[in-house]
C-alpha positions as semicolon CSV with decimal commas, in nm:
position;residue;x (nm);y (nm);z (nm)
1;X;7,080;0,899;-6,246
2;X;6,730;0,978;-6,146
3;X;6,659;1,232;-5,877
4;X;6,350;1,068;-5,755
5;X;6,492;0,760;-5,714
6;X;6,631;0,740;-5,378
7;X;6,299;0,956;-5,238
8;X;6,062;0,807;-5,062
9;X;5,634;0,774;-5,158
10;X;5,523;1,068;-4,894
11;X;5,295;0,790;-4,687
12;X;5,601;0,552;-4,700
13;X;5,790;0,879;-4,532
14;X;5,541;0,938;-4,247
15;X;5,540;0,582;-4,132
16;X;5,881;0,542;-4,149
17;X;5,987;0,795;-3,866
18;X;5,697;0,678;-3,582
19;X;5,420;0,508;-3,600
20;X;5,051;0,640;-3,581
21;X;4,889;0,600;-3,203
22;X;4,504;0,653;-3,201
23;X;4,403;0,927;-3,005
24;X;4,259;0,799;-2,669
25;X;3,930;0,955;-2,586
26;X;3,888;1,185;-2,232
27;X;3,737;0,994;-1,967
28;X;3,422;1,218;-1,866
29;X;3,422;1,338;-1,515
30;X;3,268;1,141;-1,286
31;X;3,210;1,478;-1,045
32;X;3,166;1,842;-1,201
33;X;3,292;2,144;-1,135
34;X;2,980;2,230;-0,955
35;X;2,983;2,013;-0,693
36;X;3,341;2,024;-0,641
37;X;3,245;2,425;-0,620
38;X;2,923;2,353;-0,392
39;X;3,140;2,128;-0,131
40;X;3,441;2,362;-0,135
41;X;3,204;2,591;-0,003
42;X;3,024;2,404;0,225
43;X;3,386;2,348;0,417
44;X;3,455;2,734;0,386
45;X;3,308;2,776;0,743
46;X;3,268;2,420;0,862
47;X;3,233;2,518;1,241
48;X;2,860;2,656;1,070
49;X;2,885;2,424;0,822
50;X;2,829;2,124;1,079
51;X;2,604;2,325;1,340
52;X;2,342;2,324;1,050
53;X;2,401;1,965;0,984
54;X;2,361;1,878;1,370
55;X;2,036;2,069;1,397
56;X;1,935;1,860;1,113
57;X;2,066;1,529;1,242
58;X;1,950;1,606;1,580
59;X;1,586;1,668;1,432
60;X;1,593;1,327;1,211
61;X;1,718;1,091;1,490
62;X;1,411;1,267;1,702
63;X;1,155;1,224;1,484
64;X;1,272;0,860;1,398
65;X;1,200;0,776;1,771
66;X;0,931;1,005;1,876
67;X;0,688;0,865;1,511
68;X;0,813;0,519;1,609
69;X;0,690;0,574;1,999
70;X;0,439;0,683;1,877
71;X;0,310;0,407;1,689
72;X;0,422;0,164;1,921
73;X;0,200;0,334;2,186
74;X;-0,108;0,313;1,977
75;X;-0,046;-0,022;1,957
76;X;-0,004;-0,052;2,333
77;X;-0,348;0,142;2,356
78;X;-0,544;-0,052;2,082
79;X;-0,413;-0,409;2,226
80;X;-0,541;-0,263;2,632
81;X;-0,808;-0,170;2,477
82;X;-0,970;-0,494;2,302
83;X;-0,777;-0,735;2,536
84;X;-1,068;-0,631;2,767
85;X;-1,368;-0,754;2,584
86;X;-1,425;-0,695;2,269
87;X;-1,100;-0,850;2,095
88;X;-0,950;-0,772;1,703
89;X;-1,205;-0,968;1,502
90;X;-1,592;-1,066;1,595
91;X;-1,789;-1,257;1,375
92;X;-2,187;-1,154;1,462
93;X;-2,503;-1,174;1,286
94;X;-2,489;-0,917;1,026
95;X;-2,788;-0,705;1,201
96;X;-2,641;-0,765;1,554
97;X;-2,422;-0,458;1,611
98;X;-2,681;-0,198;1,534
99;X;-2,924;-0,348;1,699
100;X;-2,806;-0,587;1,970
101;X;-3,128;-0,792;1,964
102;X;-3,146;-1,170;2,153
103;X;-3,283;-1,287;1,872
104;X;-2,979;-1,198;1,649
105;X;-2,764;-1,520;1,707
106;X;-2,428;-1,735;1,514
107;X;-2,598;-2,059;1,482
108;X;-2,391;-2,323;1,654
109;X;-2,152;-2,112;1,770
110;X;-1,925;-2,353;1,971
111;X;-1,856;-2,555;1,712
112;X;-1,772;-2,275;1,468
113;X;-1,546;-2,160;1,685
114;X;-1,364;-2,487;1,695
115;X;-1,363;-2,507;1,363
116;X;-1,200;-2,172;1,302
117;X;-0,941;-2,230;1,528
118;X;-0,879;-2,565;1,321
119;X;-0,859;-2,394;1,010
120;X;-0,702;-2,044;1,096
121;X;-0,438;-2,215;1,350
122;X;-0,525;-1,893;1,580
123;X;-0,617;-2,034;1,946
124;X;-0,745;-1,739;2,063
125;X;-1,081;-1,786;1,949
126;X;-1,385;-1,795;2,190
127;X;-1,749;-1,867;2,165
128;X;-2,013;-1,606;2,359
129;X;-2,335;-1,485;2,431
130;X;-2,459;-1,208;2,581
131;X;-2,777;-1,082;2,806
132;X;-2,912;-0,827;3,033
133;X;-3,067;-0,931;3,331
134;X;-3,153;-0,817;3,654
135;X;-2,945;-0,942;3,920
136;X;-3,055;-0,973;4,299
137;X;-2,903;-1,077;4,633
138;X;-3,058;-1,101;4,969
139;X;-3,052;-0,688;5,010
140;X;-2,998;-0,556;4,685
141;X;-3,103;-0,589;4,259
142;X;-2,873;-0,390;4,000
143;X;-2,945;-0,400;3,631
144;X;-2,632;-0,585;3,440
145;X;-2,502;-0,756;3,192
146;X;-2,458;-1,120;3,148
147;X;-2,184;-1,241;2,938
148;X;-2,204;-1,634;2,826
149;X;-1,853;-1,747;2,761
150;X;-1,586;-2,058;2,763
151;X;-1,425;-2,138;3,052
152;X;-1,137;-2,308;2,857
153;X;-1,092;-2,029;2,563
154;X;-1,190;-1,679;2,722
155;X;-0,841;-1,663;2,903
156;X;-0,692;-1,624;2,592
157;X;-0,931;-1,379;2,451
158;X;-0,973;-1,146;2,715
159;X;-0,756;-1,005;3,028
160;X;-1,089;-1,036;3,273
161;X;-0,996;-1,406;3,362
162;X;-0,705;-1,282;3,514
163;X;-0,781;-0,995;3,719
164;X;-0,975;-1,192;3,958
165;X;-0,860;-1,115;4,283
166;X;-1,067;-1,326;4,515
167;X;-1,142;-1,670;4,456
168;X;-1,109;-1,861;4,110
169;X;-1,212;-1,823;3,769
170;X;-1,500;-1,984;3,584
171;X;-1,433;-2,383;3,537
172;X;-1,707;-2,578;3,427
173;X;-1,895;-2,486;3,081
174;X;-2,217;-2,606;3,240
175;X;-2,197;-2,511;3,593
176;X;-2,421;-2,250;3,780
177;X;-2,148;-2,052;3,854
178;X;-2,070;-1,650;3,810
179;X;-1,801;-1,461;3,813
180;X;-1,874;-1,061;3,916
181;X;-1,696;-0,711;3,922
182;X;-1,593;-0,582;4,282
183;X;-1,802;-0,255;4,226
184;X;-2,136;-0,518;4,184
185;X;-2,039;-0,727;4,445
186;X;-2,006;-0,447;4,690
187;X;-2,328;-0,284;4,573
188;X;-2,509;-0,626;4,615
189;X;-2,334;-0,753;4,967
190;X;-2,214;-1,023;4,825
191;X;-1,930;-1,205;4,876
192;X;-1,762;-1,568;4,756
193;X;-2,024;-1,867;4,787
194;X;-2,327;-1,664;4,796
195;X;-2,601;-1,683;4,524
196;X;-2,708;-1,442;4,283
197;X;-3,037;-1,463;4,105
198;X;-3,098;-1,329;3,769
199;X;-3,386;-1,273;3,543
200;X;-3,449;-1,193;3,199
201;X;-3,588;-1,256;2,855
202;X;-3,449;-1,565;2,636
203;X;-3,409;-1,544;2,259
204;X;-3,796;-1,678;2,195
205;X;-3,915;-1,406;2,456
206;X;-4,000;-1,663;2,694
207;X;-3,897;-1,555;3,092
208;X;-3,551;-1,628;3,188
209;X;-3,411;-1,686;3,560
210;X;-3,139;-1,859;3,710
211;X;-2,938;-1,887;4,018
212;X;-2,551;-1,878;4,009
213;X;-2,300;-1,915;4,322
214;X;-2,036;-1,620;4,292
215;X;-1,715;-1,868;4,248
216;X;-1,432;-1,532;4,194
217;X;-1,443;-1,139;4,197
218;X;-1,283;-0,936;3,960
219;X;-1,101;-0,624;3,984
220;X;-1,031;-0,424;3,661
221;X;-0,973;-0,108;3,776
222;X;-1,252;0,026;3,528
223;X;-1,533;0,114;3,758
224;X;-1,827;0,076;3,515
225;X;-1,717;-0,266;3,399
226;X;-1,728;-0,376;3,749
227;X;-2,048;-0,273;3,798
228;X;-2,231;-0,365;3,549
229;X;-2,097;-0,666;3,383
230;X;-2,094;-1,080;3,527
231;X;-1,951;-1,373;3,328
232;X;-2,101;-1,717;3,359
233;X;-2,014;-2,018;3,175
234;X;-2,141;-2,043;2,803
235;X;-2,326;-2,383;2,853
236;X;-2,561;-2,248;3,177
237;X;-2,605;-1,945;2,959
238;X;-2,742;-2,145;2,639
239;X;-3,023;-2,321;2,885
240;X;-3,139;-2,046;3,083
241;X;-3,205;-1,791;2,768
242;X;-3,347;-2,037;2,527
243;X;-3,024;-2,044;2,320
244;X;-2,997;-2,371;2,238
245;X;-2,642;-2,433;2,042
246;X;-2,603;-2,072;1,965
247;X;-2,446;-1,745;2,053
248;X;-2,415;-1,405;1,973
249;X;-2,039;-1,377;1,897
250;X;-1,755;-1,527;1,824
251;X;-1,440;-1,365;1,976
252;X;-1,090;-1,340;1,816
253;X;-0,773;-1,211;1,962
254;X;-0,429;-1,201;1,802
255;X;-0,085;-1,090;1,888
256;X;-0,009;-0,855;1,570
257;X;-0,263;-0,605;1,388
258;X;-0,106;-0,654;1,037
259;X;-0,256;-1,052;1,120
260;X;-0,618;-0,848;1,125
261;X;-0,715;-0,825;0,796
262;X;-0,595;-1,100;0,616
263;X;-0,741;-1,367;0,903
264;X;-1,067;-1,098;0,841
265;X;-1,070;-1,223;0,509
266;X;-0,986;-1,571;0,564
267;X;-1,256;-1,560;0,795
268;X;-1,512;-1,447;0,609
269;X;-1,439;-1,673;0,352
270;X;-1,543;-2,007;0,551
271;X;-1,831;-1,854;0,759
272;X;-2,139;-2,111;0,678
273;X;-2,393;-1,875;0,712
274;X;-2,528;-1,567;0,466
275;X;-2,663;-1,362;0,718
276;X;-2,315;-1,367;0,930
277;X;-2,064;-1,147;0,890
278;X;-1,657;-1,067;1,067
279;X;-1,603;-0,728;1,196
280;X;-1,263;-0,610;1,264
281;X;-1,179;-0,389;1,572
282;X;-1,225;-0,032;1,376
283;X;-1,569;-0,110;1,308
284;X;-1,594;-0,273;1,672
285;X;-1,506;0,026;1,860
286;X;-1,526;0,320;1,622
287;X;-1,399;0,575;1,921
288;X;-1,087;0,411;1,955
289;X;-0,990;0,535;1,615
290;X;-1,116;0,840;1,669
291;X;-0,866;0,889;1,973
292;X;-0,554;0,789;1,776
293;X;-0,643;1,060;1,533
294;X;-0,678;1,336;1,756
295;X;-0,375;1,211;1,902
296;X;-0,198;1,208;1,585
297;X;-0,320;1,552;1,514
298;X;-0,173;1,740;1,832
299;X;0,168;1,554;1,766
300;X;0,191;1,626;1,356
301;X;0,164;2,006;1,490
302;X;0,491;1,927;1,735
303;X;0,639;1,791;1,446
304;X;0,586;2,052;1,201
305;X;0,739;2,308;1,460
306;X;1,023;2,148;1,489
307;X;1,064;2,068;1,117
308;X;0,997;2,462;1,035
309;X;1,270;2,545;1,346
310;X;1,553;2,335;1,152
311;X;1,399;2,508;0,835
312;X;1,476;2,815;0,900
313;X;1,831;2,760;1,054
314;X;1,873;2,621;0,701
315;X;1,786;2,914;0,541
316;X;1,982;3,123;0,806
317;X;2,341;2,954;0,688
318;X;2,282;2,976;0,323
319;X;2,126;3,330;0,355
320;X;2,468;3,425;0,528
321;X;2,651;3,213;0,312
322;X;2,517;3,429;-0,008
323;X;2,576;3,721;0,181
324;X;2,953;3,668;0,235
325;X;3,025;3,593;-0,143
326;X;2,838;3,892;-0,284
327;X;3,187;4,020;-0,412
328;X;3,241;3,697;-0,503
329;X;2,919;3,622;-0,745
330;X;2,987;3,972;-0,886
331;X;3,331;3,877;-1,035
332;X;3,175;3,518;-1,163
333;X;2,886;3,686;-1,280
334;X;3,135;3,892;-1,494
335;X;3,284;3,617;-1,617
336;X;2,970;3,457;-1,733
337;X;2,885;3,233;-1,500
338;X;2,482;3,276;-1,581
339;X;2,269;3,374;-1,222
340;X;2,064;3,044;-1,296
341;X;2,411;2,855;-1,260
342;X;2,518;3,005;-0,951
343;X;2,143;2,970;-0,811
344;X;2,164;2,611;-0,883
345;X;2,489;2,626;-0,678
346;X;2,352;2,749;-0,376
347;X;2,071;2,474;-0,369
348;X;2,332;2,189;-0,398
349;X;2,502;2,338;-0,144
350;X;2,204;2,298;0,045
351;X;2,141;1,954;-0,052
352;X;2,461;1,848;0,012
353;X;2,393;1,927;0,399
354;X;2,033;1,811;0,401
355;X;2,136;1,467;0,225
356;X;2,410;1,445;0,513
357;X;2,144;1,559;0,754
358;X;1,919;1,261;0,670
359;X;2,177;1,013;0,642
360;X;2,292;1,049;0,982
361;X;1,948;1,128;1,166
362;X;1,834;0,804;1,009
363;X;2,130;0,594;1,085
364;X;2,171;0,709;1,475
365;X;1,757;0,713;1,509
366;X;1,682;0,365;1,350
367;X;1,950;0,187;1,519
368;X;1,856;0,388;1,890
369;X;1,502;0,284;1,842
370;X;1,590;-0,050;1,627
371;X;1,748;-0,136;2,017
372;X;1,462;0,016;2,210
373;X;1,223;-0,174;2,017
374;X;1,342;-0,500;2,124
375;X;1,402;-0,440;2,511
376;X;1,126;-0,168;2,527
377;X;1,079;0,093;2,810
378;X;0,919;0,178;3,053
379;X;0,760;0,534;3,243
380;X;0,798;0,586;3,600
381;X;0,456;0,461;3,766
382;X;0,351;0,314;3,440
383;X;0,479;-0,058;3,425
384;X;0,257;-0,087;3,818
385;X;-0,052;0,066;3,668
386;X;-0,055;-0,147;3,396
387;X;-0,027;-0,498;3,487
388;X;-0,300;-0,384;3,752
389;X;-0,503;-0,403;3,408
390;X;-0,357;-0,756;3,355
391;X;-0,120;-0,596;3,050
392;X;0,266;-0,550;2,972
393;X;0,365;-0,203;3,075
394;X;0,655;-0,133;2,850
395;X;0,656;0,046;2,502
396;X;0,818;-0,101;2,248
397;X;0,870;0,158;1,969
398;X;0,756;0,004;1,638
399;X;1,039;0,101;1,335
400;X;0,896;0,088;1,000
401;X;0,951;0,220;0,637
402;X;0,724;0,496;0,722
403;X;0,872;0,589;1,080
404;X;1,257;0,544;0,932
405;X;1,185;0,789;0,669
406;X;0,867;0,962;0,711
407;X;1,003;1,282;0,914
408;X;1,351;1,330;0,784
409;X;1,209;1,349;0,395
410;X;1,025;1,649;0,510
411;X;1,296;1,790;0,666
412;X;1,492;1,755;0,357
413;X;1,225;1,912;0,160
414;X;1,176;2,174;0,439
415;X;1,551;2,224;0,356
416;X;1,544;2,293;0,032
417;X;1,246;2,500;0,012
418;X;1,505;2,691;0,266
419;X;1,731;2,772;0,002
420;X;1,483;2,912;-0,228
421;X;1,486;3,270;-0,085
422;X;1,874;3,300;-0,102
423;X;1,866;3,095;-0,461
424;X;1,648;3,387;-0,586
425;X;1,847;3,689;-0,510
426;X;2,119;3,558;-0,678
427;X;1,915;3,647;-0,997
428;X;1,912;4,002;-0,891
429;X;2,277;3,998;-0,902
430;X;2,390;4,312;-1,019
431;X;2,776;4,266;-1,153
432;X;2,941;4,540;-1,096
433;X;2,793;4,644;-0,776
434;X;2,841;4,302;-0,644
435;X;3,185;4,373;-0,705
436;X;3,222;4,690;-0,528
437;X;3,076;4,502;-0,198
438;X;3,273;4,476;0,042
């Protein structure tokens, strides 16, 4: 009988006690040993742990409101400031604002400005002209200035219409009517129904004078507008300085400054005329920008106190923090944990807390100024004052990209430059004297 015969083929052995199950491959860790270390750690001392975080959170939400005030107040400042006179966009004759000549006119400007308002769909678009004159009463002649403009359209152009405070506004483009300042009618002794006469040069030099009944008085509040300027209506204004059809700007107000340079463009686009051109409120009234600067200036220096305050809290915990695990290092150290390693440690730690930081500042400061911005608010004394200037006198913080984010990314970055100092001694780890500390 053959020995081999009842044995088995060595393969046909294996497979007959188990079968072969492939080996299933480790499913990589989704967090490393790091940051399980650096939050471990962070939770070691939480009571400090969360006072850092606070500080941080406390600075993020504040700088969220306070850049977002802050914007919303320019806005409040630019919008007072051009609802006066000079509104967002003026189109002009190109040589007109360096050298304000009569001469320098929009050739039929009425009908321009119709046609603009057509095309654009913005209403708040009025025709004007402007003169200086000399202006007498009975007693008394002042040197002003004469603005032409349309009964119908400058209401919604400027805030003058509506800060008259005795009799009535300008109604009838062709009337001889005037509307004057309560500093000018007090200087001249005039009063509602009495007659001012004017005189002046027209736009082909020839001698210009008129008479005008004082129909409403106007009180802005702004002593040197009241003194020196008088509206009358656009059409009187066209006859008495040789203007024929046209004027010397064309006036355009809107509700939003992100509308101002696209309708700038748009505008420029249909304007008949080569030698016209649109100017936008920054080239209008140069100062104003100047203002909001300096303004910005003083409160970036607030801002970067506060931001090097929480900066160096930061680097207060995690200076502590390395302190405390000298002994601690040492032995890892020993191990061979590499310095590098445990310096990279330490500045997750830190982000950890200046990613929670952020988080939270943004959260509770976009939605506390998110609310603010849509019911606004109000200083003591400051709502009165301002609709004595025919304006709204709340703030309404303005929340943006750049407002949300802005300040708490350089507080995270202030963070982390924190944790440099405390990073770096870790590579002057000594072992075995870290070991020995107590």
């Amino acid at each position: 009988m053959d020995r081999d015969a009842g044995r088995k083929h060595p393969l046909q052995r294996g497979t007959s006690r188990q079968s072969v199950h492939p080996v299933q491959p480790e499913k990589p860790e989704t967090v490393s040993v790091t940051e399980r270390l650096a939050w471990r750690n962070l939770w070691r001392h939480g009571r400090r742990t969360w006072l850092t975080v606070g500080g941080m959170v406390f600075c993020n939400a504040l700088l969220v409101f306070m850049i977002s005030m802050q914007l919303g107040s320019y806005a409040l400042m630019i919008d007072g400031t051009l609802s006066v006179l000079t509104g967002h966009l003026q189109v002009q004759d190109k040589r007109y604002r360096d050298e304000p000549r009569m001469r320098y006119t929009v050739a039929d400007g009425a009908t321009l400005a119709q046609q603009l308002r057509d095309d654009t769909g913005v209403a708040a678009i009025a025709a004007r002209g402007s003169a200086f004159a000399l202006a007498s009463s009975e007693d008394r002649s002042f040197g002003i200035q004469i603005l032409g403009v349309q009964p119908a359209f400058e209401p919604q152009v400027s805030t003058l219409p509506g800060l008259v405070t005795r009799g009535r506004y300008l109604q009838d483009n062709d009337a001889a009517e005037i509307v004057v300042g309560s500093v000018l009618a007090r200087n001249l002794k005039i009063g509602i129904g009495d007659e001012i006469t004017f005189l002046g040069s027209g736009r082909d030099d020839s001698f210009a004078a008129g008479v005008a009944t004082v129909v409403g008085i106007v009180d802005s509040g702004m002593t040197e507008l009241d003194r020196s300027v008088a509206e009358i209506p656009l059409g009187y204004f066209q006859v008495i300085f040789a203007m024929d059809t046209d004027v010397h700007a064309i006036v355009v107000k809107l509700d939003d400054l992100a509308e101002v340079a696209p309708l700038k463009t748009t505008i420029r686009q249909r304007l008949p005329q080569a030698n016209t051109t649109v100017l936008d409120w920054d080239q209008l009234q140069p100062g104003l920008r100047q203002a909001i600067q300096a303004d910005m200036f003083s409160a970036f220096v607030m801002y970067a106190v506060l931001i090097v305050l929480v900066a160096f809290s930061v680097l207060n915990t995690q200076l502590m923090s390395v302190l405390e695990r000298t002994r601690e290092f040492g032995v890892m150290t020993a191990l061979g944990v590499r310095p590098g390693q445990l310096a990279r440690l330490v500045l997750l730690e830190t982000a950890i807390m200046s990613l929670l930081g952020l988080v939270l500042g943004c959260l509770l400061g976009g939605l506390f100024t998110a609310w603010l911005g849509q019911v606004g608010f109000t200083l003591e004394g400051m709502e009165e004052a301002m609709e004595r200037y025919n304006l709204e006198g709340r703030i309404y913080p303005q929340l943006s990209l750049i407002s949300l984010l802005g300040g708490p990314l350089v507080v995270f970055l202030g963070g982390m430059l924190a944790a440099v100092y405390p990073a770096l001694r870790l590579h002057a780890l000594q072992p075995v004297e870290a070991m020995r500390a107590v």
